[in-house]
C-alpha positions, 0 to 999 in steps of 0.5 A: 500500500505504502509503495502505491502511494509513492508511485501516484505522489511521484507521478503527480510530482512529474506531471506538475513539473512543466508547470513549475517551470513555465511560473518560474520567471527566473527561468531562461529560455536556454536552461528550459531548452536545455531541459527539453533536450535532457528530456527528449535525449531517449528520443532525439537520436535521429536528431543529433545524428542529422545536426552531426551531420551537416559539416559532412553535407556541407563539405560534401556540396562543396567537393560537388560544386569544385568538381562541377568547377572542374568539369566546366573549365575542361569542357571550356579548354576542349572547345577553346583548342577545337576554335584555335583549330578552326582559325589556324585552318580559317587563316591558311591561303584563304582567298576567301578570307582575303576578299572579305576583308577587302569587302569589309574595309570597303564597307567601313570606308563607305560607312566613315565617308558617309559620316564624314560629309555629314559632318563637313555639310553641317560645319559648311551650313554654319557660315562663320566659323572659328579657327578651330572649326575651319581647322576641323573643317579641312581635317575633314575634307582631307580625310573624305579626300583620302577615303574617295581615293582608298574606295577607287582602289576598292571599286571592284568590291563595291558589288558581289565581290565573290562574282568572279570566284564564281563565275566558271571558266567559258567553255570554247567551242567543241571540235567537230569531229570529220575525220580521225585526225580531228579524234586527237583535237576532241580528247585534248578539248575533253581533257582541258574541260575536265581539268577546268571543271577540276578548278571550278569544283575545287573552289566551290569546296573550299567555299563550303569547308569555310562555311562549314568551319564557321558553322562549328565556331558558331556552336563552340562559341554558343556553347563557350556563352552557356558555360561563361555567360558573361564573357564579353570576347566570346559574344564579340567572337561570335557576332563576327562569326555570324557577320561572316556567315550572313555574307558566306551563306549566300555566296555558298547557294548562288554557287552550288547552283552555279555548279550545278548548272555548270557541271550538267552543261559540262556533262552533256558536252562530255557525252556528245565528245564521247559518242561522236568520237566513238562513232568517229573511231566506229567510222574509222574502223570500217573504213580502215577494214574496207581498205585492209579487205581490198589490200589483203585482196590486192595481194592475194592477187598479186600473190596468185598471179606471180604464182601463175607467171612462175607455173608458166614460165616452168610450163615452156621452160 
């Protein structure tokens, strides 16, 4: 009996402690905190593991976020090697590149000149001008003069400056083939024709693997922007890039169908050469077996009668 009440004195003890706790104002928050943790101890393992925890995580994003760093400075040295590959192979005897750049000086000059003379109208509309302005002035007349004389030098890039690159060589006459002479005049016009076709072919490719160069800068400097958003030399390389392609693009279609219809005029001659000179040799070789009968003929006369004058002669003999 005794050890029944203790039990109800020592639970009705507990249940009044939060109670005593809470009206006790010299009670802080830290010691009733500390008190809570103390209690819940037994059953906050899961807890204190997790708050152990943290530095673990922590360093664990840390080794994440430098292996990311990592990977991304790779992926940007990769792509940064591929471009300087592309540019050395952009910039070895490229007569392409060579005309642009000529092209893209006559522009500049055009563009400079034009805001020269606006600047020379609006000083000459002043009427009176200072010392400094008249100096200003004929600075700028020597310069617009300087410009004229620089866009003479230019003209031909005024318009379509890759015109003549484009354009095929004209293709002469083919020989009529009349007799078998003329045969050797046809397989040397034949050969001129291939070996200009040849040339032609060749800049049409070497327009095509700059556009296609060009075409992968572009994707290494798009990728290059996603990797370093920021970087302003990669945005700059990459409207260069595009400025090229805005002229080179162009040039390519006109040319493929330049090529195209430049090979199919090349082919048919081609075809006409190869069946007139088969017809040619075809002619030839009658001929030729005609007169080889009549010879093989000849002689076996010629073979009979001197048989037929010895079988005489050897007859009366």
């Amino acid at each position: 009996m005794t050890a029944g009440l203790r039990s109800l004195f020592s639970l009705f003890l507990l249940m009044l402690l939060p109670l005593a706790v809470l009206a006790d104002e010299n009670t802080t928050s830290s010691s009733y905190l500390d008190q809570v943790k103390g209690y819940l101890t037994s059953g906050s393992t899961e807890k204190v593991n997790t708050s152990e925890d943290k530095p673990n995580r922590n360093e664990r994003l840390v080794q994440e976020n430098q292996a990311k760093k990592a990977e991304r400075e790779k992926v940007t040295q990769l792509l940064l090697n591929r471009k300087e590959q592309l540019d050395k192979a952009l910039q070895n005897n490229n007569i392409w590149a060579k005309i642009y750049s000529n092209y893209n000086t006559y522009l500049h000059l055009k563009d400079r000149q034009e805001k020269v003379e606006n600047k020379i109208t609006l000083l000459e509309k002043e009427g009176m001008l200072t010392e400094s302005e008249k100096k200003e002035l004929q600075g700028y007349q020597e310069e617009e003069r300087t410009i004229v004389g620089k866009l003479q030098l230019l003209q031909e890039y005024k318009k379509n400056p890759f015109r003549e690159l484009m354009k095929p060589a004209p293709i002469e006459e083919a020989p009529t083939l009349g007799n078998p002479i003329a045969i050797i005049s046809a397989l040397s016009f034949k050969k001129k024709l291939l070996s200009q076709q040849e040339e032609y072919n060749a800049r049409y490719l070497s327009l095509k693997q700059i556009v296609d160069k060009f075409q992968e800068e572009r994707k290494i400097l798009e990728e290059l922007l996603k990797l370093n958003p920021d970087n302003t030399r990669y945005q700059a390389s990459l409207e260069s890039v595009n400025r090229r392609l805005k002229t080179y693009e162009p040039v390519l279609e006109i040319f493929e169908t330049t090529k195209n219809v430049y090979t199919k005029k090349v082919d048919e001659i081609k075809l006409k050469l190869r069946n007139d000179i088969k017809k040619e040799m075809e002619k030839t070789a009658t001929i030729g077996g005609i007169l080889l009968f009549f010879f093989a003929l000849f002689l076996l006369g010629k073979f009979l009668a001197h048989r037929y004058m010895a079988n005489n002669d050897r007859f009366y003999m």
